[in-house]
Backbone atoms as SQL, in Angstrom:
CREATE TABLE atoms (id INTEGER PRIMARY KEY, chain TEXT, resi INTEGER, resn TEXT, atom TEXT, x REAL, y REAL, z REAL);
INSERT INTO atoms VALUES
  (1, 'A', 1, 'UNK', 'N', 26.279, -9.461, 15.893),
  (2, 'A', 1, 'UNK', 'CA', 26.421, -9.120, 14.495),
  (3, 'A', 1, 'UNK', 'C', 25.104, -9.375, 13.770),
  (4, 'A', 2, 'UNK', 'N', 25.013, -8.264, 12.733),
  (5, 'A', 2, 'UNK', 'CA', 23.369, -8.762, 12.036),
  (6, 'A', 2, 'UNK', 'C', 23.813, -8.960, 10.505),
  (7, 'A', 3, 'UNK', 'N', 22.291, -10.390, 10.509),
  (8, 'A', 3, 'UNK', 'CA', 22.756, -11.126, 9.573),
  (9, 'A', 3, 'UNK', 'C', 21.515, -11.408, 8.280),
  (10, 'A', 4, 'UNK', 'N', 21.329, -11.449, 7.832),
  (11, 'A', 4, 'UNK', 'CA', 20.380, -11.245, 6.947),
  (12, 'A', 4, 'UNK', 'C', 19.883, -12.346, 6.390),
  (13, 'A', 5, 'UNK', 'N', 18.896, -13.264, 6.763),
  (14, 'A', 5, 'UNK', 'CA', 18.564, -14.269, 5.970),
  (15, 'A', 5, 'UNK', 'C', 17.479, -14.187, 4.960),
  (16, 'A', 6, 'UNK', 'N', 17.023, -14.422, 3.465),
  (17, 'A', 6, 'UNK', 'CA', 16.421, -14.466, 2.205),
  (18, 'A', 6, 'UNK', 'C', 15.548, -15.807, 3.146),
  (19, 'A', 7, 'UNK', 'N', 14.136, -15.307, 3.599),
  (20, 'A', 7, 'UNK', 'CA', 13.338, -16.437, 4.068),
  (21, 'A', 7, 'UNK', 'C', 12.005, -15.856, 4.128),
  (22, 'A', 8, 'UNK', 'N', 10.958, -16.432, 3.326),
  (23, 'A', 8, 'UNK', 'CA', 9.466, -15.785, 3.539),
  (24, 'A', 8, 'UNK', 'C', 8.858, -15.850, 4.850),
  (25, 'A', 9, 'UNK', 'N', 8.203, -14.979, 5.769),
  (26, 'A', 9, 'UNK', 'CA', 7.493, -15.811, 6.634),
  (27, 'A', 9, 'UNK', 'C', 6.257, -17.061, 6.488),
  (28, 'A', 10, 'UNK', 'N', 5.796, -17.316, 5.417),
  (29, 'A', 10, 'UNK', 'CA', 4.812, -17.687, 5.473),
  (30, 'A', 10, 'UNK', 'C', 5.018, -18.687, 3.728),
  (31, 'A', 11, 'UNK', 'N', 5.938, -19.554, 3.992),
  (32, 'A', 11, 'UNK', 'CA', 6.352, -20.188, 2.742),
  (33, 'A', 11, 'UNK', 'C', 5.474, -20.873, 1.608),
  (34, 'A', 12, 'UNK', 'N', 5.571, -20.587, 0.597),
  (35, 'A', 12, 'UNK', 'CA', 4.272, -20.792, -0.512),
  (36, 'A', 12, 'UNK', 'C', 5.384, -21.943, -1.444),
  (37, 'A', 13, 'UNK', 'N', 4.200, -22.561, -2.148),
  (38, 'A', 13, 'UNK', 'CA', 4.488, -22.940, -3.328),
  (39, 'A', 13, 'UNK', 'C', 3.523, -23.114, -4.390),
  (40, 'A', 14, 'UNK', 'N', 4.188, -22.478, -5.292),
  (41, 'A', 14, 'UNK', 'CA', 3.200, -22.312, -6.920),
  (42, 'A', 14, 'UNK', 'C', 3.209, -23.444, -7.530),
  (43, 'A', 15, 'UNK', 'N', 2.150, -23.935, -7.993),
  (44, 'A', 15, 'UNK', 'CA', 2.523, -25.285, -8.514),
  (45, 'A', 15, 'UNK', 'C', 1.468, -24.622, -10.169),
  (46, 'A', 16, 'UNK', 'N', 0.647, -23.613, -10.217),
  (47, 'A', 16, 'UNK', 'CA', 0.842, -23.676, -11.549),
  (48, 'A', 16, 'UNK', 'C', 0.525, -21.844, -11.597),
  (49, 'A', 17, 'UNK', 'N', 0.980, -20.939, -12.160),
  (50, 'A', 17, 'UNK', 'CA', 1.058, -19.717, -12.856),
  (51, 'A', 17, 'UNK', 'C', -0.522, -19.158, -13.395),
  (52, 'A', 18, 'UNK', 'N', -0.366, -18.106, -12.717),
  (53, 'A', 18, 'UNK', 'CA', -1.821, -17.366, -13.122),
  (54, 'A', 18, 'UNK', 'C', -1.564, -16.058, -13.563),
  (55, 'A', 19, 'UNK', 'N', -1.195, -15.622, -15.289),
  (56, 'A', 19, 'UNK', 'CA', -1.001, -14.293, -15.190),
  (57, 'A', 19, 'UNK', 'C', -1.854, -13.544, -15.087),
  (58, 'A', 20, 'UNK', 'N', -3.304, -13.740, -15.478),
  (59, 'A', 20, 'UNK', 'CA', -4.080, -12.924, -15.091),
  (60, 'A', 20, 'UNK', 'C', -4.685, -12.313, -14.030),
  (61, 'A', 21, 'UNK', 'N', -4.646, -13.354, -13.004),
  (62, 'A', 21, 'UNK', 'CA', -4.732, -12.782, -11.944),
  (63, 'A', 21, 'UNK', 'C', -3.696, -12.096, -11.130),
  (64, 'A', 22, 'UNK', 'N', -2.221, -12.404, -11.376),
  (65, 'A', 22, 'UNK', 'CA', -0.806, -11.563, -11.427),
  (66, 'A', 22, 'UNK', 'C', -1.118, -10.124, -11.478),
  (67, 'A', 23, 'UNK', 'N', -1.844, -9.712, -12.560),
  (68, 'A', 23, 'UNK', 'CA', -1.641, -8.301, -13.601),
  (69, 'A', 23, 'UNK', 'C', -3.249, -7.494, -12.805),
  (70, 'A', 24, 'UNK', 'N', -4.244, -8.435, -12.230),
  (71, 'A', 24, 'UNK', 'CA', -4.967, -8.020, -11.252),
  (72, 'A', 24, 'UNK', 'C', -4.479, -7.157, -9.686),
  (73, 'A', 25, 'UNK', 'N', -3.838, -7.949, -9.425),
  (74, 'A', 25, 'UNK', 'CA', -3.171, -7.938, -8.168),
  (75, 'A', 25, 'UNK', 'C', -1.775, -6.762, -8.270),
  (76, 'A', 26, 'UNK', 'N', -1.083, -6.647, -9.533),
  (77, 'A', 26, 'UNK', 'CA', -0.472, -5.557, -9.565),
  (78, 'A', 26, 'UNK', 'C', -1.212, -4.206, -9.437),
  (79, 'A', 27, 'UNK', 'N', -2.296, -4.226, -10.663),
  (80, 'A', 27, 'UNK', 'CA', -2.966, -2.910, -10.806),
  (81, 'A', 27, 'UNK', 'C', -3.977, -2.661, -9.436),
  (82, 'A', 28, 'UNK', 'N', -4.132, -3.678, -8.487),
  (83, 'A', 28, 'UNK', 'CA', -5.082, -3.633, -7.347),
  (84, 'A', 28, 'UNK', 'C', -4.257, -2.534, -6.427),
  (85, 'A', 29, 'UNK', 'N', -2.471, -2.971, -5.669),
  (86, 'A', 29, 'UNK', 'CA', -1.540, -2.114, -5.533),
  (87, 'A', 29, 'UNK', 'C', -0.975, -1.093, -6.298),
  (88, 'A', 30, 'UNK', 'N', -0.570, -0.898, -6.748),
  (89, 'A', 30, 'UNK', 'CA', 0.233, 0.239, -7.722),
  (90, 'A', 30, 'UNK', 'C', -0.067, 0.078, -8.864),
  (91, 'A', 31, 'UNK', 'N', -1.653, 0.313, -9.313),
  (92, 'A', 31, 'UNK', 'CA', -2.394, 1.088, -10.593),
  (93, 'A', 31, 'UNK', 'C', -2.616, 2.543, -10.238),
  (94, 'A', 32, 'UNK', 'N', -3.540, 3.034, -10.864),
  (95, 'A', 32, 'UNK', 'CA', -3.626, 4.271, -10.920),
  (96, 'A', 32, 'UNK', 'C', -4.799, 4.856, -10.310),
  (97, 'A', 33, 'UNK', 'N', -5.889, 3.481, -9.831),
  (98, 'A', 33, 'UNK', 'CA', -6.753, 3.266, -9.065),
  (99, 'A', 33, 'UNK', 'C', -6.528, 2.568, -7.686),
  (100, 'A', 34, 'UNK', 'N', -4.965, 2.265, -7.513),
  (101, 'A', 34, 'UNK', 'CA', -5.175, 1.329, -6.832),
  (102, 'A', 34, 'UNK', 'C', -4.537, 2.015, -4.900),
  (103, 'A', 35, 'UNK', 'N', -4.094, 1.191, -4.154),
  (104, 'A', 35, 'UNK', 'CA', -4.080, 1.614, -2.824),
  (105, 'A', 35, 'UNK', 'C', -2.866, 2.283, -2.577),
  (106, 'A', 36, 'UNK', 'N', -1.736, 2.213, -3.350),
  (107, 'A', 36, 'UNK', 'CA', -1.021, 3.097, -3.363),
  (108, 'A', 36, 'UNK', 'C', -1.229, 4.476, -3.400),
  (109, 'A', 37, 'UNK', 'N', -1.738, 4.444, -4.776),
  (110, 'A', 37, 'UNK', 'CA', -2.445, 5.862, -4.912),
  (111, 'A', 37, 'UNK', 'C', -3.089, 6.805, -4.313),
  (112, 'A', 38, 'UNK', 'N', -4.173, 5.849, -3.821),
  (113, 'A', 38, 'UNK', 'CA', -5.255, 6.366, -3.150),
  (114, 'A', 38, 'UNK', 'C', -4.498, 6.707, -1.554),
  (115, 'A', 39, 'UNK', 'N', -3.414, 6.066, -1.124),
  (116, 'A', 39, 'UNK', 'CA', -2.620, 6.665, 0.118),
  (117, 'A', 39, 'UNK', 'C', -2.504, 8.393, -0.212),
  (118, 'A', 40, 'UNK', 'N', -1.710, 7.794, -1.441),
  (119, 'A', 40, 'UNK', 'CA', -0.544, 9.395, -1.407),
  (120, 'A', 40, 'UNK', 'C', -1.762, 10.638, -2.103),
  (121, 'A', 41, 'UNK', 'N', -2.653, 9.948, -1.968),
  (122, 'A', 41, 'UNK', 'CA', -3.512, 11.608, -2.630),
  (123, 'A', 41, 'UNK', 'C', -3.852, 12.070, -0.828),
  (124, 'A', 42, 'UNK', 'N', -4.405, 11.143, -0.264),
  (125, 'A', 42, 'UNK', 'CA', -4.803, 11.675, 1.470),
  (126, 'A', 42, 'UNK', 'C', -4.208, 12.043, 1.991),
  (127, 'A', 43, 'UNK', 'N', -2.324, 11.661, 1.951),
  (128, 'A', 43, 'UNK', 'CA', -1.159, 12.236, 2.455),
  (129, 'A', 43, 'UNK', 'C', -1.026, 13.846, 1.941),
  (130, 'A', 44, 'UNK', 'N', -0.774, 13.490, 0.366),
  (131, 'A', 44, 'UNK', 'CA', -0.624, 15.117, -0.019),
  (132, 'A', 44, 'UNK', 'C', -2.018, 15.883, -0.024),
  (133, 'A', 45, 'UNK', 'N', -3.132, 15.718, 0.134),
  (134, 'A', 45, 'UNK', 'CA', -4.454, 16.609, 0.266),
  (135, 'A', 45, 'UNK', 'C', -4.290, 17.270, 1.685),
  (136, 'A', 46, 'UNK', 'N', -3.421, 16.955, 2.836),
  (137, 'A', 46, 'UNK', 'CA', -3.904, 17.300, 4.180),
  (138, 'A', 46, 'UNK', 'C', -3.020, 18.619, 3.907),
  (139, 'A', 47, 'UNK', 'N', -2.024, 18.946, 3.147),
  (140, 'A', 47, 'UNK', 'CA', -1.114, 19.889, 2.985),
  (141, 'A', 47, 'UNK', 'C', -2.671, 21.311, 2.925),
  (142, 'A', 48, 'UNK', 'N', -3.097, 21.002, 2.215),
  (143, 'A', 48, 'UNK', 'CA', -4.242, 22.208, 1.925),
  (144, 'A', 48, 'UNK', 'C', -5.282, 21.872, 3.072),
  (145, 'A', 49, 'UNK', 'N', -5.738, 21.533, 3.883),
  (146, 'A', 49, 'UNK', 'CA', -6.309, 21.451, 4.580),
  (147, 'A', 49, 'UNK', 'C', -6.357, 22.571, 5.653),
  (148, 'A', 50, 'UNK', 'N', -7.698, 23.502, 5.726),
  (149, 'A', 50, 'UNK', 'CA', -7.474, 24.484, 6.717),
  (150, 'A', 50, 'UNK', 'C', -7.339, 24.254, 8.550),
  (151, 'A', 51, 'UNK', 'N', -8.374, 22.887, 8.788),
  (152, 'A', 51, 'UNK', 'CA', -8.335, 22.671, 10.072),
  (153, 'A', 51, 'UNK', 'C', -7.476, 21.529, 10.601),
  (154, 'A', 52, 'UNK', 'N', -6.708, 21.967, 11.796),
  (155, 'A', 52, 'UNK', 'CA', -5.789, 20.454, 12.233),
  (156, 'A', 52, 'UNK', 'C', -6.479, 19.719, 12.403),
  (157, 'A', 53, 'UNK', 'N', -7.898, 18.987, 12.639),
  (158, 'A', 53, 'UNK', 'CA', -8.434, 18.369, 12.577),
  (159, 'A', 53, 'UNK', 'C', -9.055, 17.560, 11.679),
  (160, 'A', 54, 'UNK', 'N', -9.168, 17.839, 10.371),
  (161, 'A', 54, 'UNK', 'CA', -9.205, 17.295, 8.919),
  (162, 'A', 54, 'UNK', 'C', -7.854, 17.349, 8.853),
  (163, 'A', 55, 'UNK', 'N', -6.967, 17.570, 8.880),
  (164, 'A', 55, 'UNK', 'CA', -5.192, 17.344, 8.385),
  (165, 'A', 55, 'UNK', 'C', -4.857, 15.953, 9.043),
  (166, 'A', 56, 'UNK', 'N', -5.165, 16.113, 10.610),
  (167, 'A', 56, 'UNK', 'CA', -4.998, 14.515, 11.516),
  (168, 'A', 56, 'UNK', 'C', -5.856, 13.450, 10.384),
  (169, 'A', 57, 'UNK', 'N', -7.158, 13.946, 10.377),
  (170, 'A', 57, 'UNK', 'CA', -7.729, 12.703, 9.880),
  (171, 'A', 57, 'UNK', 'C', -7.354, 12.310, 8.788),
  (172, 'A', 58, 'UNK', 'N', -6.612, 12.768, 7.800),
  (173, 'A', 58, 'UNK', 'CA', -6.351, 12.464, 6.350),
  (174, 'A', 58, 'UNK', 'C', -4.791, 12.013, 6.558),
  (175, 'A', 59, 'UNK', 'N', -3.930, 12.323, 7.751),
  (176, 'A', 59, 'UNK', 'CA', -2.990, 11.989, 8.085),
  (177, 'A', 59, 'UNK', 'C', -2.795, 10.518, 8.235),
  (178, 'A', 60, 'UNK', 'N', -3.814, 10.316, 9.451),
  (179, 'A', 60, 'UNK', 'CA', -4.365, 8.772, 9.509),
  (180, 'A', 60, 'UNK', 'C', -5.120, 7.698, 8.642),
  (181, 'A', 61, 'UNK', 'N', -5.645, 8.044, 7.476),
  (182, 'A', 61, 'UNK', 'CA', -6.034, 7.416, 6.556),
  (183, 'A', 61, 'UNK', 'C', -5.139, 7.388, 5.838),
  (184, 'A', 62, 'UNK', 'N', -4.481, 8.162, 5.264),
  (185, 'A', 62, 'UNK', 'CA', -3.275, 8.033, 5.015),
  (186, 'A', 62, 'UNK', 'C', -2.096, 7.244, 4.927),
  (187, 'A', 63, 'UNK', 'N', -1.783, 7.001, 5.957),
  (188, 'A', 63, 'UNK', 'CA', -0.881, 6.150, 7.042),
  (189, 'A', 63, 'UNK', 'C', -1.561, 5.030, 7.190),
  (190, 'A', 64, 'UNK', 'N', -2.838, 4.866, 7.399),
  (191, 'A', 64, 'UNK', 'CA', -3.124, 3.294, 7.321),
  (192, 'A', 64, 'UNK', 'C', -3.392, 2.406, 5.803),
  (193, 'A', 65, 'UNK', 'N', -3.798, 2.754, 5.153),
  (194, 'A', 65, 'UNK', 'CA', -4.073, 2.599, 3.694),
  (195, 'A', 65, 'UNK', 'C', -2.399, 1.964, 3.511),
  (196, 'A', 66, 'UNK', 'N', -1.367, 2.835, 3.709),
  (197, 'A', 66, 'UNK', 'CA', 0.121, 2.580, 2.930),
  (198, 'A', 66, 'UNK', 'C', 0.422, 1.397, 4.027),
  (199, 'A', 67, 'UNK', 'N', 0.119, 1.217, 5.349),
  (200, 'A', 67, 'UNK', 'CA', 0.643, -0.005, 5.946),
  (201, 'A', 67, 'UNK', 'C', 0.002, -1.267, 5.389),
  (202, 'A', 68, 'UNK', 'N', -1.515, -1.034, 4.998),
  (203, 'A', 68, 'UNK', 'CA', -2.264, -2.437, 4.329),
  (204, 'A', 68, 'UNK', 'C', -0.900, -2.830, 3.168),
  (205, 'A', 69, 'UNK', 'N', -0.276, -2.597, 2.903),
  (206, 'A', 69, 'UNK', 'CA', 0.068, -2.952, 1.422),
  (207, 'A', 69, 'UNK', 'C', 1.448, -3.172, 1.811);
């Protein structure tokens, strides 16, 4: 049977609050500059791409960029 345990791998504790660097670290991932973004433009650019060979490569940048995150 599968069971689901709420457990970090790698257990932290905050002992004091940094919003600024919080609101860094958001817009670093999912700003409008940030690595999210910059995935899904390489994903959707390979669509126009004339050679399978620029389509692979933007496939794979692509795909690795969205696993960093």
């Amino acid at each position: 049977m599968w069971q689901y345990q709420k457990k970090l791998q790698y257990p932290i504790n905050i002992k004091q609050t940094n919003p600024r660097l919080a609101q860094l670290i958001i817009t670093q991932y999912g700003g409008p500059d940030g690595e999210l973004g910059a995935s899904l433009r390489y994903l959707s650019q390979r669509y126009s791409m004339p050679y399978p060979e620029l389509k692979a490569i933007l496939t794979d940048i692509g795909s690795e960029a969205s696993e960093m995150e």
